[in-house]
N, C-alpha and C positions, 0 to 999 in steps of 0.2 A: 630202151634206155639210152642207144647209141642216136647222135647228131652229128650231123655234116661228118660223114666217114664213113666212106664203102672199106672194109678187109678185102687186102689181096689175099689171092689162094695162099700162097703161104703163110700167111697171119693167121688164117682160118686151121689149116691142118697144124702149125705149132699149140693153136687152143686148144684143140681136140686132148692129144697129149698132155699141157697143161691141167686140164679140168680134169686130167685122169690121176695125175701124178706129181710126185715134187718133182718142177724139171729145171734145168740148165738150159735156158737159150742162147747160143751162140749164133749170133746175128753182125753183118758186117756193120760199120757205121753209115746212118743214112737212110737204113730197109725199116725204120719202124718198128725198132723191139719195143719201144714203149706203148706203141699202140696194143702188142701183145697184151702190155699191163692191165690196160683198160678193157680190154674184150673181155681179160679173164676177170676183172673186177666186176662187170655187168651181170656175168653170169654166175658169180660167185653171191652176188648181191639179190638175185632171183631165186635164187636154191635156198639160201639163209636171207631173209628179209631185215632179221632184227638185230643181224650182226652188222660187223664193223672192217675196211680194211685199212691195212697198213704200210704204206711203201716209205723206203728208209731209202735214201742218194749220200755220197759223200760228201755235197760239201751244199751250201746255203742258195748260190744261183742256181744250183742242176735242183735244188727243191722248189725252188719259185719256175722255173720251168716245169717242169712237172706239175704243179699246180694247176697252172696256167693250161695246159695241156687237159688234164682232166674236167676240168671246171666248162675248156669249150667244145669235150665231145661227149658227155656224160649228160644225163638229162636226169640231175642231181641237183637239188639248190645252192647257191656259191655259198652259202654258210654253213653247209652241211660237209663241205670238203677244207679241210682247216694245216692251215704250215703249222710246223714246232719247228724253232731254233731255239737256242742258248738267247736270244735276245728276248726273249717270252718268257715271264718267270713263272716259276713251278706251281707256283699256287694257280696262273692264268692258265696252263697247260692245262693242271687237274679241271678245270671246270668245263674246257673248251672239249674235254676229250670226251666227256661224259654225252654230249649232244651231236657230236659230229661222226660221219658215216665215213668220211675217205681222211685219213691222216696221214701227211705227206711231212718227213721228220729228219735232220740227221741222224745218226745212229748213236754220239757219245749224250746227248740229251735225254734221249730216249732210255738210253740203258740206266739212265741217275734215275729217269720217274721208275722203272720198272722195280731198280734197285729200292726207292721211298715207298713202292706199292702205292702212287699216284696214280698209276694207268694200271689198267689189268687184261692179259691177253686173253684172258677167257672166252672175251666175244668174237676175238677176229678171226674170220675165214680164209684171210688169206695176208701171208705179210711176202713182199716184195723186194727184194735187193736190187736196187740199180747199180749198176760195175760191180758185180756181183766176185771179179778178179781179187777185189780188198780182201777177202772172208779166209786170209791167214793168221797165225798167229795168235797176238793177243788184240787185233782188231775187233770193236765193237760188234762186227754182224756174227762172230761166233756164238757169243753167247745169249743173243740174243736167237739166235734158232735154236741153238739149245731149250732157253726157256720157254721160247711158242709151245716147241713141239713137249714139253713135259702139262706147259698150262692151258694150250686150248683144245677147245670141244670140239671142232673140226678142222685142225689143222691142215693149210695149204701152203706151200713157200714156189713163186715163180724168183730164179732169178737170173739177170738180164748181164751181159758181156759182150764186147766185142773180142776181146782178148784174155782168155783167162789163164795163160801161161804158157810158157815156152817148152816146159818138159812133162812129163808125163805125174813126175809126184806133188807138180804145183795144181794141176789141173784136179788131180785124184783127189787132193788135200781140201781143195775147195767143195768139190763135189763132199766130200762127208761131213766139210763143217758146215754144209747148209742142208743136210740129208736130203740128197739130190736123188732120186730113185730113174728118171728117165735123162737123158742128154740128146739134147737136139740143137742138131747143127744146120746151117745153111752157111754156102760159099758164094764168091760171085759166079762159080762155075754150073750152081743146081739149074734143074730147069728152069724150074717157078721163081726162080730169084733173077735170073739172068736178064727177063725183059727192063726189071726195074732200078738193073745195074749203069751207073752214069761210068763212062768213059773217063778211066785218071790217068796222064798224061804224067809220065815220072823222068825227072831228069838229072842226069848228076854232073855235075860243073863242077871239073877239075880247076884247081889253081896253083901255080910252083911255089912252091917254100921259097921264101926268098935267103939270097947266099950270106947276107948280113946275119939275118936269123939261127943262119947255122952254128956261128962261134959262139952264141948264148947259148944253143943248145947241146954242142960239144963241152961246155965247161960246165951247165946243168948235169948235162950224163957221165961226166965223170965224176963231179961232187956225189951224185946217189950210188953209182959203182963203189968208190972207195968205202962208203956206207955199210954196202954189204956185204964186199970183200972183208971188212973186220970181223964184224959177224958170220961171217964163213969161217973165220979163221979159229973164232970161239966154239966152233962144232954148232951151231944153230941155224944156219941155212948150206942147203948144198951148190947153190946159184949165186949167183952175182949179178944173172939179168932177169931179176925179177921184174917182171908187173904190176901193176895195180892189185889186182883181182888176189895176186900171191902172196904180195905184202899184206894185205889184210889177214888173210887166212894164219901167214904166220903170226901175227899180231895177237889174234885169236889165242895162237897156241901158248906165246908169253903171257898173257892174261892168266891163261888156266894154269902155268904152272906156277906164278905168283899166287894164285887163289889159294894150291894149296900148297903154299910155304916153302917155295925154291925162293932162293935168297941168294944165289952165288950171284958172286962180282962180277964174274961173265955174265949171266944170264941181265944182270939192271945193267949194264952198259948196254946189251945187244938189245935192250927192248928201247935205250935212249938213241942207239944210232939209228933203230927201225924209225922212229917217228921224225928221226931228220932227215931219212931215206920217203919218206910219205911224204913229208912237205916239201922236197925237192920234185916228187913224180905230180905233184899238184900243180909245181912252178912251169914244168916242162909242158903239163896239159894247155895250160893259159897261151903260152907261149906259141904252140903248134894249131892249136884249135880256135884261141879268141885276137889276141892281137897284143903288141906293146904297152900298149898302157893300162890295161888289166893285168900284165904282170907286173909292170911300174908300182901299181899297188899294194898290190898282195907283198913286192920285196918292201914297199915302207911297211907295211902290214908287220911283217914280220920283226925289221929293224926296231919298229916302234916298241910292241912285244918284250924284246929283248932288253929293253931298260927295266923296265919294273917288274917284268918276270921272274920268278926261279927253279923255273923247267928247263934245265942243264940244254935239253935238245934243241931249245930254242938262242939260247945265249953262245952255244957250243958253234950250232950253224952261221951264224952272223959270223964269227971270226974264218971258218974255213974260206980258203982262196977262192975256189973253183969259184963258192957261193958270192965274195965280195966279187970276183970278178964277173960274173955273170949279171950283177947287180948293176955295176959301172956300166957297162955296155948295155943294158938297158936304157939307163940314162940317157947315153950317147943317143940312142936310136930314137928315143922319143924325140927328144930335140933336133934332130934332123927330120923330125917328122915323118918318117917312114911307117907305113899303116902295114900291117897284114893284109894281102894280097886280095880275101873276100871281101874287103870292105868298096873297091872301085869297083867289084866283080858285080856285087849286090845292089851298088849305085843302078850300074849298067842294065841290070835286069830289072829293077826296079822302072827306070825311066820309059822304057823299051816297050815295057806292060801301060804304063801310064799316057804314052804316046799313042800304043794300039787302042784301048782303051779308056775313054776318060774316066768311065763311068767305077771301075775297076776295083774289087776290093781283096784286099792282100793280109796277110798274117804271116808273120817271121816271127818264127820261133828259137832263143836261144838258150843255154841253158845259166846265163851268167846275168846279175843285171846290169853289172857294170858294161859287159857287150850293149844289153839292149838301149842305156843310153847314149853308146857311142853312137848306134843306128840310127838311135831317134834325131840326134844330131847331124848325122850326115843327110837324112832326108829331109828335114825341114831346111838344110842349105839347098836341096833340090827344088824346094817351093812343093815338096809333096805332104798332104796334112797327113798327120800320124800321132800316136797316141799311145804312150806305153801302157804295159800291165801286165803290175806283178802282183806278191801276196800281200796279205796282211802284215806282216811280219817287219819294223821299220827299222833300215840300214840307211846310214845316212840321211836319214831325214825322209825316208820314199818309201811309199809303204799305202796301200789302200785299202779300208775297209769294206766290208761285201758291198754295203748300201754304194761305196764309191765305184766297185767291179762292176756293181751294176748297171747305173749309170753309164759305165765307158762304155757296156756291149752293146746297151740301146742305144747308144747314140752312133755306132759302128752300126749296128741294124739298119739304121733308120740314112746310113751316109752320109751322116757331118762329117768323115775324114776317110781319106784312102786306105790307111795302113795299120794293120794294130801287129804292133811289136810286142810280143808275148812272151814272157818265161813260162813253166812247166805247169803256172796254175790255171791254163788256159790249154791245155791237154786233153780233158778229161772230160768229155761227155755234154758242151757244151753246143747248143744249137743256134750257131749261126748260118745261116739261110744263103746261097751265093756269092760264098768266096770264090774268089778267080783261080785263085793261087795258092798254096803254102809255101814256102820257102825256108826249108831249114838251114841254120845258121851254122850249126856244124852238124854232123851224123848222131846217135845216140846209138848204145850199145844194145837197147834194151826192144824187144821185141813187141812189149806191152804198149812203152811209149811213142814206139816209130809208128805204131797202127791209131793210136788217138791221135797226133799227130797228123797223118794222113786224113784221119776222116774230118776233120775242121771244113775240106775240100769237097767238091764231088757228089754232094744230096743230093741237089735238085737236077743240076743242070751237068755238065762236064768239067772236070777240073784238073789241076796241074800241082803236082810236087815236085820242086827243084832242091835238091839237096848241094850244101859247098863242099869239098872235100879239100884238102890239102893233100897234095903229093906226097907220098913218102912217111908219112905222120899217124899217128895216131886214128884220122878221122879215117884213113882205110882201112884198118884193122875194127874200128866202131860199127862200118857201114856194113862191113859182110860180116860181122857177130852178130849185128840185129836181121841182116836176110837169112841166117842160118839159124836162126832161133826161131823167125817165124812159120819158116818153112817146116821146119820141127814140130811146131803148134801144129799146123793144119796135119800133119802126117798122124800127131796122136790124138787129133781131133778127128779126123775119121778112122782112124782103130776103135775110138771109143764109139762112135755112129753105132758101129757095125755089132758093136761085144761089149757098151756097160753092164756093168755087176755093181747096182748098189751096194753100197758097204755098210756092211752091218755095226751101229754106234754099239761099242761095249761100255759096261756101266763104268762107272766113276766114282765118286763119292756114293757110299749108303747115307739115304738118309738117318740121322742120328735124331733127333726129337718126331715125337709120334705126330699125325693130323691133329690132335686134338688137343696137345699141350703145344703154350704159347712161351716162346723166350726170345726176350728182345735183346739186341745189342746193339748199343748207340757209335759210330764210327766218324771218326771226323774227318770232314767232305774234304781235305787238306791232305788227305794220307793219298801218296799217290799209288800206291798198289791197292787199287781195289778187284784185284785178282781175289784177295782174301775175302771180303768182301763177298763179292760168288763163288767163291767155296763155303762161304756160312751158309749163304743161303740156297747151296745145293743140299745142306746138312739138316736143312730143314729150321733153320733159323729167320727169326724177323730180324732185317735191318733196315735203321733208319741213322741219315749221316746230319750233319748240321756242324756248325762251328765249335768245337771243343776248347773251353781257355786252356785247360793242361788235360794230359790224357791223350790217346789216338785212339781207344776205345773202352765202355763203360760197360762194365756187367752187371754191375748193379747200383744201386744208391750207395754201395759201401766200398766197391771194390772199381778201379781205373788201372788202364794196363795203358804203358809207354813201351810202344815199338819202336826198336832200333836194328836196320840193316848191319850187318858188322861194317865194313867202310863208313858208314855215317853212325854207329860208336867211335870209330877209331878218331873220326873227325871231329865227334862234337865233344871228345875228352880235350884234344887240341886248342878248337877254339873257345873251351871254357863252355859249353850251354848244357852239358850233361848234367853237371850236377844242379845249378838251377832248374832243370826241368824235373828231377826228381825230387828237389826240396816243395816246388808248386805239387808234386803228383802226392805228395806224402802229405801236403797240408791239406788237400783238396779231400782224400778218402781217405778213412781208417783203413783198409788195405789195398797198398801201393804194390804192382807188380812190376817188375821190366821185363820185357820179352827181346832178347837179341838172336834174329834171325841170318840164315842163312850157315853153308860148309867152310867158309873159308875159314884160315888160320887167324885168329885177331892178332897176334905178334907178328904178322908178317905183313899186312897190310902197308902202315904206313913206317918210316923211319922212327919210333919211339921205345924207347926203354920198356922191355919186359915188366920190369918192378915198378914203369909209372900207371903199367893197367891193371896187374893184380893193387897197385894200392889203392885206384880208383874203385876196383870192383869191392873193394873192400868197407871202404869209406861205405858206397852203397847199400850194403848188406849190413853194417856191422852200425853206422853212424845214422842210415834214414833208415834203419829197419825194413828195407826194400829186396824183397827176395830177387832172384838174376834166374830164369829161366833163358832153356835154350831151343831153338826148334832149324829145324834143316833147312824148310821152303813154306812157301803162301798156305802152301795142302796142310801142313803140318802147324803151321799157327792157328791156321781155321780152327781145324782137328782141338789143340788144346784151349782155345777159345772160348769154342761150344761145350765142351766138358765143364769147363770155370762157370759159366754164366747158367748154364745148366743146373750145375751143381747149388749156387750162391741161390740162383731166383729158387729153388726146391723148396732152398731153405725159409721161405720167405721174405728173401732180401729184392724188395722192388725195385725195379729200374723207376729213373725219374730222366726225364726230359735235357733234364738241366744235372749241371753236378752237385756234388754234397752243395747243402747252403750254407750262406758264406754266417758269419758269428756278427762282425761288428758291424753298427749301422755303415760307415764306409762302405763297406764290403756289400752290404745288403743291399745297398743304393745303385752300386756298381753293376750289380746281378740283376735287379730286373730292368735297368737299361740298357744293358747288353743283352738281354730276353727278347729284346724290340725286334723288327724285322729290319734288316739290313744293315742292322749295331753290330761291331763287334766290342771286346774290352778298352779298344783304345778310345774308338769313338764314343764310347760310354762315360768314359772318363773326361773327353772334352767336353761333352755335351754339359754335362754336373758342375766342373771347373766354370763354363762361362756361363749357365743360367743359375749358378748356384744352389737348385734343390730339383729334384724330381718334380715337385708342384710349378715350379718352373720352366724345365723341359715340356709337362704337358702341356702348360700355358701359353707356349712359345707360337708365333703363328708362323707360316709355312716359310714367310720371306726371310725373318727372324735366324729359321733352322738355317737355310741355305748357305748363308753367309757363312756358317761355322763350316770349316776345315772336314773332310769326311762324309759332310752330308748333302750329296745331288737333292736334283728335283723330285726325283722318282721315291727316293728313303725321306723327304719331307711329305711328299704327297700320300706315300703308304701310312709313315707314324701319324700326319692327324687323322687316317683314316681310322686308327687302330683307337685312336684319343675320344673320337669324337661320335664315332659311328656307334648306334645301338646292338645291344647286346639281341639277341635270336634264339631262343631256345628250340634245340633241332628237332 
């Protein structure tokens, strides 16, 4: 089944293992853990013929690489190995997955068809995690090993890291939430790894703070000193020279004791000086780490802020001196032009590499974009071609789409330009072929990211990391917190070699509805905890989500329930939408529930009068006939969920698709062209406003649709399909 790929001995002996066991490969960047993947899909694919596998990446390029990888060493036909992204809609997934043998996917996609029961892991043999390090939390690969390992008939999970954490309970955490039963390591020190180890060449170039810099940052670290000295003084911290790392933690600690119901005057001031002690320890990072005009920024940033705001911490800091004067002096320095000291540094090495070779290809990584434009700037005055790239995500007008990410790396592949200037989205497991160099822009703390970082370098051939540091600053205490974190890894990385104990998953949820009874609950794809969600359907509940006009979820044709977090009660009594959302939930079903989740205090949340929430909870109860349940966590709304919908379908109250139907023709009209695919109610409503009747809408021809406000090409092309296309009896 294998083409053009001899396995090195290590590839071979990690399969072995593999094909035995759920394992963990820790492989360096560069050695081929993906080819792992493929070996063990070949032979997963020869043991089970008529099954199916599954490999899930973080993000959309690392899937099309992978792709692309399989498709040229598998002797599989290319349409039998199929991508899923979020740009592929659900209905295309459902059909594509049904014919296809290798599905290569990211994982929050994935987890929506599993959640609609569009895909079913029954058949797959083996599912795959690439940067298998994500699998904390409430990240998608948890639950989804979760559900393989409950729904298939041969369960196999391989999954792939070069760094899977720095201390011993990140690494263990992962290993259980992807039921890891073997771990297997390789260093560049093993035997079998060593011959195919490329030589990285690491260097750290020191630069002096310059002395200008220092009186911005003497009048910085006095503004967050006096910050904390207050709050020292309130009995809530025992320091004054906190860190980042502390400040948050305390932060943490104000949080939880606001949650439940501390309210002294000490405690809301100490928690308004902490966040104007955090956006000063922010000021001072930019400052020591990026350069002048990235803090130039961030202080308009702020100033700007502080007009229209009304978060005291931010109105409060503009007025402090330290902060105006550290502001000025900023000013001053821009205009005199004065750069942070790595920017001539980086010129310098840049040129030096470009002169030794012409051919040369580079990647500077910073963690800022505003850095990475200044770089991109300073090299195009060197006549050196370069080419930013960051996320999706648009600041200031800058911003690229994957199809655009892609683009920039094949044309960096293929050497239309020297240099690609990268933020953090170009970290991650991405395979570019013969960089010369990496060059970090400042150090990173983090032990995860200095090793992705690293590997960008040194696959094929030999390569080179230069890291900038700053004297005295910040970036020396970043550079040996990420060498002491990783050296860490590799220490409990071979403790664990030597002595893993798979860990044994304890149950969870019972399931609550039997195999054989069916209860459906309709959830709306909008609610963004859909933790609850798999907790139904741990419970042994069907769900399926779709666009709700009012409701967050539907237990029956008769009964709709509206969740509210307590903070977003408290909020949406404020801004006025609670009670229209309960007037739409009460007109929509003859029985209206609200469900307000979560421990906190609702009187302590936000500034408001006691008497304006019991009179709202009242109105509620007393005025829509809307009963007020309460429930602690996600577990616990599941829990009464499924008891409701349980209970109601018993009784013969069917779920329907859609909600109660609506009475007047308006309303009727409304409903089945919001029924449409890709309609919601608003567009329903334009579409009837400008063609004036449903016989209209269908009449409408595809040019017609476009024009209207709401409707692309793709929801014209899908409605006349829907219009025009003959009906199929299955």
């Amino acid at each position: 089944m294998l083409r053009d790929f001899t396995p090195r001995l290590y590839q071979q002996t990690l399969l072995g293992t593999a094909a035995q066991h759920n394992t963990l490969v820790v492989l360096p960047t560069g050695l081929g853990k993906t080819a792992v993947a493929f070996l063990l899909t070949a032979q997963r694919l020869l043991q089970y013929p008529q099954s199916k596998i599954l490999m899930l990446a973080p993000t959309k390029p690392l899937c099309e690489q992978h792709l692309q990888t399989f498709r040229k060493h598998l002797e599989i036909p290319e349409n039998k190995i199929v991508l899923f992204t979020g740009e592929i809609s659900p209905e295309k997934r459902a059909v594509l997955w049904k014919d296809a043998t290798i599905i290569i996917s990211t994982p929050q996609g994935l987890e929506n068809d599993t959640i609609n029961k569009r895909v079913d892991l029954k058949d797959i043999s083996l599912l795959i995690f690439d940067e298998a390090h994500h699998a904390t939390g409430e990240y998608s690969y948890v639950w989804l090993a979760d559900q393989y390992e409950k729904l298939s008939s041969f369960p196999r999970i391989l999954a792939l890291t070069a760094s899977p954490g720095s201390d011993m309970e990140s690494i263990q955490e992962v290993c259980k939430n992807l039921k890891i039963e073997r771990v297997e390591v390789r260093t560049e020190k093993d035997a079998d790894v060593k011959p195919y180890v490329q030589h990285m060449k690491k260097n750290w170039v020191m630069v002096e703070f310059p002395q200008e810099f220092r009186k911005v940052q003497q009048l910085l670290q006095n503004c967050k000193k006096s910050k904390l000295i207050e709050i020292q003084n309130f009995g809530y911290c025992k320091d004054a020279e906190l860190g980042k790392g502390e400040m948050l933690g305390l932060q943490g600690e104000f949080q939880q004791k606001l949650s439940q119901g501390f309210r002294e005057i000490e405690l809301l001031r100490s928690v308004s000086l902490l966040a104007e002690a955090m956006k000063v320890e922010h000021a001072l990072e930019l400052l020591e780490t990026q350069g002048i005009k990235q803090l130039s920024e961030y202080f308009k940033k702020i100033q700007e802020e502080s007009l229209n705001s009304t978060v005291k911490a931010v109105k409060n800091l503009v007025t402090d001196l330290c902060f105006k004067g550290a502001a000025f002096l900023t000013e001053d320095l821009l205009q005199k032009n004065i750069q942070h000291p790595k920017l001539p540094k980086l010129r310098e090495i840049v040129q030096e590499e470009v002169q030794r070779n012409p051919e040369t290809k580079l990647i500077i990584f910073t963690q800022y974009r505003d850095s990475a434009e200044e770089v991109v700037r300073e090299l195009s005055n060197l006549q050196v071609s370069n080419h930013i790239f960051v996320g999706q995500a648009k600041k200031k007008g800058l911003g690229f789409s994957q199809k655009q990410q892609k683009e920039i790396l094949e044309k960096f592949r293929a050497g239309e330009f020297k240099v690609l200037v990268a933020t953090s989205v170009a970290e991650e497991g991405l395979d570019i072929p013969k960089v010369d160099k990496v060059i970090f822009f400042e150090p990173v703390p983090s032990a995860i990211r200095s090793i992705q970082r690293r590997g960008r370098t040194g696959r094929l051939e030999e390569g080179e990391v230069t890291l900038l540091i700053t004297q005295g600053t910040r970036d020396e205490g970043y550079r040996w917190s990420s060498h002491h974190k990783e050296k860490r890894m590799h220490r409990n990385l071979e403790q664990l070699r030597s002595n893993f104990t798979a860990t044994k998953t304890e149950p969870t949820l019972q399931r609550f509805i039997p195999e054989n009874q069916a209860v459906l609950i309709l959830a709306d794809h909008r609610e963004k905890d859909n933790k609850i969600v798999k907790e139904l359907i741990d419970l042994g509940i069907s769900v399926r989500t779709g666009q709700l006009i009012s409701a967050d979820y539907v237990l029956s044709g008769r009964v709709g329930v509206e969740l509210k977090k307590v903070p977003d009660f408290v909020d949406s009594l404020i801004d006025g939408r609670l009670l229209e959302q309960v007037r739409q939930l009460r007109n929509n079903f003859d029985k209206a529930v609200l469900l307000i989740e979560g421990e906190e205090d609702i009187y302590s949340i936000r500034k408001v009068h006691a008497n304006a929430l019991r009179g709202l909870l009242a109105s509620i109860v007393l005025d829509f006939n809307v009963p007020v349940l309460y429930t602690k966590n996600p577990r616990d709304t599941a829990g009464l969920l499924a008891v409701m919908a349980k209970r109601e379908q018993e009784k013969g109250g069917e779920i329907s698709l859609h909600e109660k139907k609506p009475q007047t023709l308006k309303e009727q009209q409304e409903f089945l062209i919001a029924a449409l695919p890709n309609v919601g109610i608003v567009t329903a409503k334009n579409l009837l406003m400008h063609f004036g009747s449903i016989k209209g809408v269908v009449n409408a021809s595809s040019e017609e649709l476009i024009k209207l406000e709401g409707v692309g090409e793709k929801t014209a092309e899908k409605l006349k399909e829907v219009f025009e296309g003959g009906y199929e009896k299955e």
